[in-house]
N, C-alpha and C positions, 0 to 999 in steps of 0.2 A: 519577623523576629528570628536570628537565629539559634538551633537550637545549642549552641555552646558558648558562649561570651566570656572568654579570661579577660579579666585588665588590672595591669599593674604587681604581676606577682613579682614579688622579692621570696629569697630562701636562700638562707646563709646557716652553714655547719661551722659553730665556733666564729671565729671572726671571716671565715671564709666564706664572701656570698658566692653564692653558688647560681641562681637565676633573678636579673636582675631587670627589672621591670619588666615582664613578660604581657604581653597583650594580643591576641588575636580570636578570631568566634570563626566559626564552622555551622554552614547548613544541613540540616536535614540532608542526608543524601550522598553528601560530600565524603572524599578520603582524600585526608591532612597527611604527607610526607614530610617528618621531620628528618634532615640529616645535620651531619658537622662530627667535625673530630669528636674523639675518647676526651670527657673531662669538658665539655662543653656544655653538660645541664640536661641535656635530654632525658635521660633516664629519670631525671629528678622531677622535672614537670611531669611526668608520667606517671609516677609518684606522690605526687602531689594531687593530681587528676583525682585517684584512685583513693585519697586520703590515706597516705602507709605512710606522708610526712605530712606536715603541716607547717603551710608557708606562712614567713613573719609579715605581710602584709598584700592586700589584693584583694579580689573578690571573683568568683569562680558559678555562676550560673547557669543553668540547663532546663531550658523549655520555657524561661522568665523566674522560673524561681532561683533564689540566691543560697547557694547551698555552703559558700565558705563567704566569711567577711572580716579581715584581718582585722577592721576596726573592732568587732564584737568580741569585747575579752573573755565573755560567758564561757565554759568549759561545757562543749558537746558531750553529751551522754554517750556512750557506748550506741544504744538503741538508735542516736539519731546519725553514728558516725557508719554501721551497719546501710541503714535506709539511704544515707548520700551515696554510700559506694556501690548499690545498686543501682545506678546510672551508669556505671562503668563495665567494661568486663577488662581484664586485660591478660593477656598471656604475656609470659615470663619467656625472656631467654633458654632459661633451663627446663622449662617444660612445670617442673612441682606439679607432677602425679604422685596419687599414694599410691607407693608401690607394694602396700598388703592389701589392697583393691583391684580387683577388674575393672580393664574398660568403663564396662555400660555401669558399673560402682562409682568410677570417679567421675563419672557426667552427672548420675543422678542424684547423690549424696548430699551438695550444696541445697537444688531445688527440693529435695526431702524436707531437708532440716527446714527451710524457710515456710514449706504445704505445713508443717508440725506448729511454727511458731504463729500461723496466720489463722489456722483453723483455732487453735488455743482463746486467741483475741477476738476475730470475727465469725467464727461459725464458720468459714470460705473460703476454698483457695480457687479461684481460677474456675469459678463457678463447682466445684468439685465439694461434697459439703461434710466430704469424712476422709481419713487418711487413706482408706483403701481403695476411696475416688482416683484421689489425688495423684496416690503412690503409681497406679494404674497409666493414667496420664502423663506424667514424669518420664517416663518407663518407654510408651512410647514414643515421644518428645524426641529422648535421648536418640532412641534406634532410630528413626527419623536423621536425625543429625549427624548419627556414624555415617548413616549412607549417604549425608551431604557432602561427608569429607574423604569418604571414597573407603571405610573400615568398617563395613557391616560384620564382615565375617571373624573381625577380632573382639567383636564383643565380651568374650567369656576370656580373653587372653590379660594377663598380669601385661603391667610396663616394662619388666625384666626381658619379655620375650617381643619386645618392640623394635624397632627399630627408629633411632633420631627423629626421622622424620615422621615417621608413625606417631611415636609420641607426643610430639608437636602438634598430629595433626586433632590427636585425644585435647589434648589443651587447648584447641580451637573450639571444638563441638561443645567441653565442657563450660568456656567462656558464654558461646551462645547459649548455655543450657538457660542462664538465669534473663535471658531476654533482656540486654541491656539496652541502653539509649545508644550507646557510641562505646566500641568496641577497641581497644588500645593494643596494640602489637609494641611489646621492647626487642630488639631485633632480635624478630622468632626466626632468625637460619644464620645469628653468629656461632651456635652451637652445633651446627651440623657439619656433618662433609658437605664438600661442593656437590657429590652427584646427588644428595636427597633434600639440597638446598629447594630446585625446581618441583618439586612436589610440595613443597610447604607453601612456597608464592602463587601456585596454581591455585590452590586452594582459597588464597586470599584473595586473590584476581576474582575468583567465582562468586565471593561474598559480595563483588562491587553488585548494589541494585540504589533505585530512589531508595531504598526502606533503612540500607545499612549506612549508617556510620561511624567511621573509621578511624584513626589517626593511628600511622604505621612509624615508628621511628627506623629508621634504615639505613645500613650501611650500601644496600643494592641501587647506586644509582641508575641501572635501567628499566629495575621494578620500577621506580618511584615516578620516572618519565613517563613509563607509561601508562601507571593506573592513577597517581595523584592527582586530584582535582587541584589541590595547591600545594605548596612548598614553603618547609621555612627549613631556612638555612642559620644553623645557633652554632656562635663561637664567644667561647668566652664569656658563657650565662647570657649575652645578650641574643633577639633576634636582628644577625646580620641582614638578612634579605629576607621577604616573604613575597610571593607572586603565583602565578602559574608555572607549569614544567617548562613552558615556552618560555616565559618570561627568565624564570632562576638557573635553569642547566644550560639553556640553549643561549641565551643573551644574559647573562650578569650582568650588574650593576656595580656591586661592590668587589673591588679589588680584592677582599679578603675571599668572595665566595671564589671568584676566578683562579684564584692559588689553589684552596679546597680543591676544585674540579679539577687542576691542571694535574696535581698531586694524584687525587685518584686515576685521571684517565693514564698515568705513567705507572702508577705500583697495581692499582686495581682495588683498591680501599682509603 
């Protein structure tokens, strides 16, 4: 069973569809490379993934269960549209740190409020059976996760005193804070300089393991070569080509991906 199954998304803004039957699943393990020009949809499945939109028809499941189903006109509660998007984690281009937070603030903050609304309901968080378990746990999670992304010693520092890629690297460890299923990148190093680009792909390269998965949308096609387990290539809300890196960068099929690649290998994007 894979663990991520899309089929059939549609998403149109006004009369403009925007991704247009969208279909493909990802295993356990796996990191999904999505590239293609500006205005091709990416962002928007991404989006979609993450439930910030909601596509006019499709169905979107993770682990077997069906968590979006365009045919059900029923209106999701709040509570249930919360608990779907904790399958997700996704970091943002722009990073979206609070910037009147600390660091090890902005990692732990999410996972609080969640230890707050769990123990409320079940008595429980994470085997932890009071907030100051909890909060304790959290705590160390977080520091944990700085020092996965290489920022132990900027725990106590605001996002003001970051730098790009630093911050970036904060909205890594804070995505993993909440332990998602499949972890969404929107291209986390269009907002950087080129030199603090490599420190943020490092870091993502590090997350490849069986346990993580991924789906990075990207404009780096040599990141994408070399860590993507698979490749879709989207122009024009549709997927043009999907394969391996062997198969979509190296041998194209479709004319349109070969122009895409001809175009970057000459500008560099």
């Amino acid at each position: 069973m894979s663990m991520l199954q899309v089929s059939n998304i549609r998403k149109s803004f006004g009369k403009t569809e925007v991704l247009k039957n969208i279909s493909f699943s990802l295993e356990k393990g796996e990191v999904l490379a999505i590239i293609g020009s500006s205005g091709s949809g990416k962002t928007t499945l991404l989006r979609c993934l993450n439930f910030l939109e909601t596509p006019q028809s499709g169905t979107i499941t993770v682990n077997g269960k069906v968590l979006f189903d365009g045919s059900d006109v029923s209106k999701k509660s709040d509570l249930e549209l919360r608990k779907n998007r904790l399958h997700f984690g996704l970091v943002f281009q722009s990073f979206n740190l609070f910037p009147q937070y600390r660091v090890i603030e902005n990692i732990t903050l999410a996972p609080s409020l969640m230890a707050k609304e769990q123990l409320k309901l079940t008595g429980e968080y994470k085997g932890a059976k009071s907030y100051k378990q909890a909060q304790e746990e959290i705590r160390r999670e977080a520091e944990r996760l700085l020092e996965k992304v290489g920022l132990t010693e900027k725990s106590g520092s605001y996002p003001c005193d970051l730098s790009g890629g630093q911050q970036q690297r904060v909205a890594i460890a804070r995505a993993l804070a909440m332990d998602p299923d499949i972890l969404c990148f929107d291209e986390p190093t269009s907002a950087l300089d080129p030199e603090l680009t490599g420190e943020v792909l490092n870091v993502i390269r590090g997350l490849k393991s069986s346990d993580s998965t991924m789906i990075v949308v990207t404009h780096e096609i040599g990141f994408a070569r070399d860590v993507a387990d698979k490749i879709i290539f989207m122009d024009n809300g549709f997927i043009e080509e999907e394969g391996t890196p062997q198969e979509v960068i190296e041998n194209p099929k479709s004319a349109r991906t070969r122009e895409f690649l001809a175009r970057f290998n000459q500008f560099g994007d």
